[in-house]
C-alpha positions in Angstrom: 0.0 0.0 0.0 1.1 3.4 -0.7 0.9 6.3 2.2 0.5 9.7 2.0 3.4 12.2 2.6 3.7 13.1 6.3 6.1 12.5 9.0 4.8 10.2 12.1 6.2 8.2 14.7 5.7 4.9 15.4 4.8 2.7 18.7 8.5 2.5 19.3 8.8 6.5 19.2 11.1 7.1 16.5 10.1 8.9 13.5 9.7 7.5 9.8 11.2 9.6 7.1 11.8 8.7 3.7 13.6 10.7 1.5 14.6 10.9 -2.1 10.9 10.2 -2.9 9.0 7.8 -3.3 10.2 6.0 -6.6 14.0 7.9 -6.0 14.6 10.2 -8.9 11.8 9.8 -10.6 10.2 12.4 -7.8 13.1 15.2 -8.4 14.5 13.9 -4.8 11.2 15.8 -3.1 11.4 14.0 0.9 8.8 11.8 1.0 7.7 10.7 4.6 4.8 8.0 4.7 2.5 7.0 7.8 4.3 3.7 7.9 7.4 3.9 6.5 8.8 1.5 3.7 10.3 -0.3 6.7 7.1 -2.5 7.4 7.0 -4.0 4.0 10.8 -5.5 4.2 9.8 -6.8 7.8 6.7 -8.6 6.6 8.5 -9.9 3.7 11.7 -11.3 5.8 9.5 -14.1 7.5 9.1 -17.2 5.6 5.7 -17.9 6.7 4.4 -14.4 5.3 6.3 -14.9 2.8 4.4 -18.7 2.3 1.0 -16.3 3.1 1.7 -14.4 0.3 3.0 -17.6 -2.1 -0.8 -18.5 -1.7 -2.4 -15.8 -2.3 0.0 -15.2 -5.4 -1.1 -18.8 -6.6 -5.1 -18.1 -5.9 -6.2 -14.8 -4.6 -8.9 -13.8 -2.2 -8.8 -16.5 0.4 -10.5 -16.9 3.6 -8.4 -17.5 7.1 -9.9 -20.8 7.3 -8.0 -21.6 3.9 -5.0 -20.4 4.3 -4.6 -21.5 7.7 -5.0 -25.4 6.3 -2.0 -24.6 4.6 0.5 -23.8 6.9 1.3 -26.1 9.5 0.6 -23.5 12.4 -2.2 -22.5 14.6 -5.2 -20.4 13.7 -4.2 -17.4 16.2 -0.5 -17.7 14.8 -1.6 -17.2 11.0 -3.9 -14.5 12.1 -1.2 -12.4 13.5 1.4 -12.8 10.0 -1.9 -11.9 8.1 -2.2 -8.7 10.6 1.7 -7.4 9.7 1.1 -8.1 6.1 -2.1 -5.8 6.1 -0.1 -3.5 8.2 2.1 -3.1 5.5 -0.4 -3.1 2.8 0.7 -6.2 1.2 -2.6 -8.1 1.8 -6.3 -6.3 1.6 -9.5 -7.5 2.5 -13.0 -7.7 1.6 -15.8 -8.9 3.4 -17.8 -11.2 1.3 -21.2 -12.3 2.7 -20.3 -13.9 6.4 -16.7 -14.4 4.9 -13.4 -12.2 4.8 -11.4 -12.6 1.8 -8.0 -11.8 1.9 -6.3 -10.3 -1.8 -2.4 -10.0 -2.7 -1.6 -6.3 -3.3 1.4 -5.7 -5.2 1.4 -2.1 -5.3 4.2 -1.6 -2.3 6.5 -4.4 -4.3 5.9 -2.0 -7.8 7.4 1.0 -5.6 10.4 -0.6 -4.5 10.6 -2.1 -7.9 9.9 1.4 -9.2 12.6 2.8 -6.8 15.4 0.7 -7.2 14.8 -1.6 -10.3 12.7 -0.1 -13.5 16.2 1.7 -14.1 17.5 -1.8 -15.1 14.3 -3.8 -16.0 13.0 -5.0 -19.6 10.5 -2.8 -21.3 7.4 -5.1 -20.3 8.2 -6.0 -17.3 5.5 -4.9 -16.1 4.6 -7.4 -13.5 6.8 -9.4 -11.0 6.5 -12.7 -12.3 3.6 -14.8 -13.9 1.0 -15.6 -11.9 -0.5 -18.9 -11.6 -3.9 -19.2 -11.6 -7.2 -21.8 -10.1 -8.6 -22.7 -13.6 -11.6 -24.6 -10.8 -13.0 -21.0 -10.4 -15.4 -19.4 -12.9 -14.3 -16.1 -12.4 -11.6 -13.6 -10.4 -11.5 -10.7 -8.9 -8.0 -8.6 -8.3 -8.1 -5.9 -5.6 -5.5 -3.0 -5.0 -5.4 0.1 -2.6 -2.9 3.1 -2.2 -2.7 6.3 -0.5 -2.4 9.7 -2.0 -1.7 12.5 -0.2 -4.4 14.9 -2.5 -8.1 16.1 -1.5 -11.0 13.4 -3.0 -12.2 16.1 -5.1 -8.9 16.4 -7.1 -8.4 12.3 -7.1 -11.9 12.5 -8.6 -10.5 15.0 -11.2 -7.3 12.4 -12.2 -9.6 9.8 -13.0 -12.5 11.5 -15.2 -10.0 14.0 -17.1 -9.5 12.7 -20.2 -5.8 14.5 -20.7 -4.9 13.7 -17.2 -5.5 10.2 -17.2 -2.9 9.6 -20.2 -0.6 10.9 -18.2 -0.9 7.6 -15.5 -2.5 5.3 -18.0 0.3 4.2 -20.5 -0.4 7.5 -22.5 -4.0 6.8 -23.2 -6.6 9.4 -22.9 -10.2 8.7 -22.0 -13.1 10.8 -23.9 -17.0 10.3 -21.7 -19.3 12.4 -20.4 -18.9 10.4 -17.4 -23.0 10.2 -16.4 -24.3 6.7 -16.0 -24.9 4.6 -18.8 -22.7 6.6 -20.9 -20.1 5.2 -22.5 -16.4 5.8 -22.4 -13.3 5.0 -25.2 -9.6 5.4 -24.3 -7.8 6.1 -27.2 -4.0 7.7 -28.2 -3.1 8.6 -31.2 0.4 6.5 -31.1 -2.5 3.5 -31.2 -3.6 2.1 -34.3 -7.4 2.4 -33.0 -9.7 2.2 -29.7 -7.6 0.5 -26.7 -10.3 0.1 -24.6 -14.0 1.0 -24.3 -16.7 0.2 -21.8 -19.9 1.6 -19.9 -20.1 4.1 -16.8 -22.3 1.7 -14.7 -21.7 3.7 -11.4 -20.7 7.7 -11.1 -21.1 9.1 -7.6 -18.5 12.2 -7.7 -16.3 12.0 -6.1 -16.7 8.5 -4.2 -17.2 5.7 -6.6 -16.9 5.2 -10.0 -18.0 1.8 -11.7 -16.8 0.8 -15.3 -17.4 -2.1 -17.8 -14.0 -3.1 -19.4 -13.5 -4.2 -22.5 -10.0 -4.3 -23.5 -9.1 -3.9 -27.7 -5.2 -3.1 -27.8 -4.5 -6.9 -29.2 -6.6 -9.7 -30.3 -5.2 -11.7 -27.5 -6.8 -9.2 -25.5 -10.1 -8.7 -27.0 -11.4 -12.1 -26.8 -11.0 -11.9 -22.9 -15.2 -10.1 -23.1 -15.8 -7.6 -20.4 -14.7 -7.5 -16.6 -16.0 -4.7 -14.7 -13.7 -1.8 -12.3 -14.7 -0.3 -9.5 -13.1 2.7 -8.2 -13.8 4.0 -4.6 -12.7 7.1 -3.3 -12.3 8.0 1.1 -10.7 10.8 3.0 -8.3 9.7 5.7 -7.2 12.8 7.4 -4.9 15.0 4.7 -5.0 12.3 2.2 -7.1 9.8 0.0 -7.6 5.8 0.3 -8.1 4.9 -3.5 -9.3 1.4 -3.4 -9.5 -0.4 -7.3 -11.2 -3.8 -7.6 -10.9 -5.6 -10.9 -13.5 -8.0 -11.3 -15.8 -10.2 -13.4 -12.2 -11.5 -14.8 -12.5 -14.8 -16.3 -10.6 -17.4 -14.7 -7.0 -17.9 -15.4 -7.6 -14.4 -18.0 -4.9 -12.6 -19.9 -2.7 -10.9 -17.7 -2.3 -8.0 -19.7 -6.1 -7.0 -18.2 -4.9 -5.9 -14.5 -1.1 -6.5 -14.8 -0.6 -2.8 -15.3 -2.7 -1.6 -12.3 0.3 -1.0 -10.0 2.2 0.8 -12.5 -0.8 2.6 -12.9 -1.5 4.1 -9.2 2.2 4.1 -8.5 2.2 6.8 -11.3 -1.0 8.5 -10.2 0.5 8.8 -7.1 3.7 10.5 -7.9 1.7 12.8 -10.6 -0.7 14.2 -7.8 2.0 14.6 -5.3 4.8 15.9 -7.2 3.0 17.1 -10.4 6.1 14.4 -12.3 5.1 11.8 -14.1 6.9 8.3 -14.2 9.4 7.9 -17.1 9.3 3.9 -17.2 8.8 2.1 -20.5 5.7 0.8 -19.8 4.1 4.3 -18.5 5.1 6.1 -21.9 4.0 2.9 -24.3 1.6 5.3 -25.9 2.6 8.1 -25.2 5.0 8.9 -27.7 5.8 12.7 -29.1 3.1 13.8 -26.6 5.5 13.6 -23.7 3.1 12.8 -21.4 
């Protein structure tokens, strides 16, 4: 998870600074200080049994306790309490689900240090981490990710319904809608050879929630994937905004070209609202070309 810019300390007493920003040089070396510091996310990830929590939910997302615990030979309390510093560190969300809670894999605190401390080196499209294995038993799945951006809800609202703005964090597509429900909505560039992806506005409560169709057209491998849905929800938390995204309706064991990109995505909405810079990775400019965006 990614936190907003503000100096705090923690239960020990000793204040969590970051500086250099939050993806290094790609911020202009602005400090950065975060509410939990980048600190938590190297201590969840240096235990092997969170690391093993997170192997499972990397092999089939949005669990319950009940499953994972059968999977790790430990008690119920103990696998409660590695689940507990992984959410503390915004590597795991949840999701209540009827009577259950679902717990979700979110990568968007491994794309930062990526971001930080490897893009500089990595392969144009890589993208993503590694390939993720998916439970072809399941009809359908549902990716969930959350980040925190020091910015009013208004102005996040703004980012995500300005056509312009949104190429600037989207791979250098724009968006054209008139964003009321039932409308339509095409993202388009004009590096692209046509449409990249279209859909309907099911949902538009400024500046709270937004609720898309997805189609996605940028490859045929792509477009016979049908429709998933995105959902989009907006919440205050003190200075700052909790933007939750939840990718759903996704067929089972679909392309991952339809929500790889998501924390490249908010990791470069972040840094655009907070710094006004936008990321200067391959995969952020792929159609962006002479528009410099």
């Amino acid at each position: 998870m990614i936190y907003p810019r503000r100096s705090v300390v923690n239960r020990a007493g000793r204040r969590l600074l970051w500086s250099g920003g939050v993806l290094g040089d790609l911020t202009s070396d602005q400090m950065v200080t975060y509410d939990r510091g980048m600190d938590e996310v190297f201590k969840a990830l240096a235990d092997p049994t969170r690391r093993s929590l997170l192997d499972e939910l990397f092999r089939r997302d949005g669990q319950t306790l009940s499953a994972l615990e059968q999977r790790l030979p430990m008690t119920r309390f103990g696998v409660m309490k590695h689940l507990k510093v992984l959410e503390q560190a915004g590597l795991v969300v949840t999701r209540k689900r009827g009577r259950e809670k679902l717990h979700f894999l979110n990568p968007v605190p491994i794309r930062l240090v990526h971001d930080r401390w490897v893009s500089k080196y990595s392969e144009p499209w890589a993208a993503t981490l590694s390939e993720l294995k998916r439970d072809i038993e399941e009809t359908l799945m549902e990716k969930v990710f959350e980040i925190y951006i020091k910015t009013t809800p208004e102005r996040l609202w703004q980012a995500l319904t300005d056509g312009e703005t949104r190429g600037k964090y989207t791979f250098g597509a724009c968006v054209a809608s008139d964003w009321t429900p039932g409308s339509g909505y095409v993202a388009s560039s004009p590096n692209a050879p046509g449409p990249l992806m279209e859909g309907e506005n099911l949902e538009v409560d400024p500046p709270r929630r937004l609720v898309q169709s997805f189609t996605a057209l940028w490859g045929e491998d792509v477009k016979n994937e049908g429709t998933s849905r995105v959902t989009y929800e907006i919440e205050a938390v003190g200075s700052s905004c909790r933007l939750s995204v939840t990718h759903d309706q996704l067929r089972a064991g679909a392309n991952e070209q339809l929500y790889g990109g998501w924390p490249m995505i908010l990791s470069t909405l972040k840094t655009l609202l907070e710094t006004g810079e936008s990321l200067d990775t391959p995969g952020s400019l792929l159609y962006a070309g002479a528009r410099g965006t």
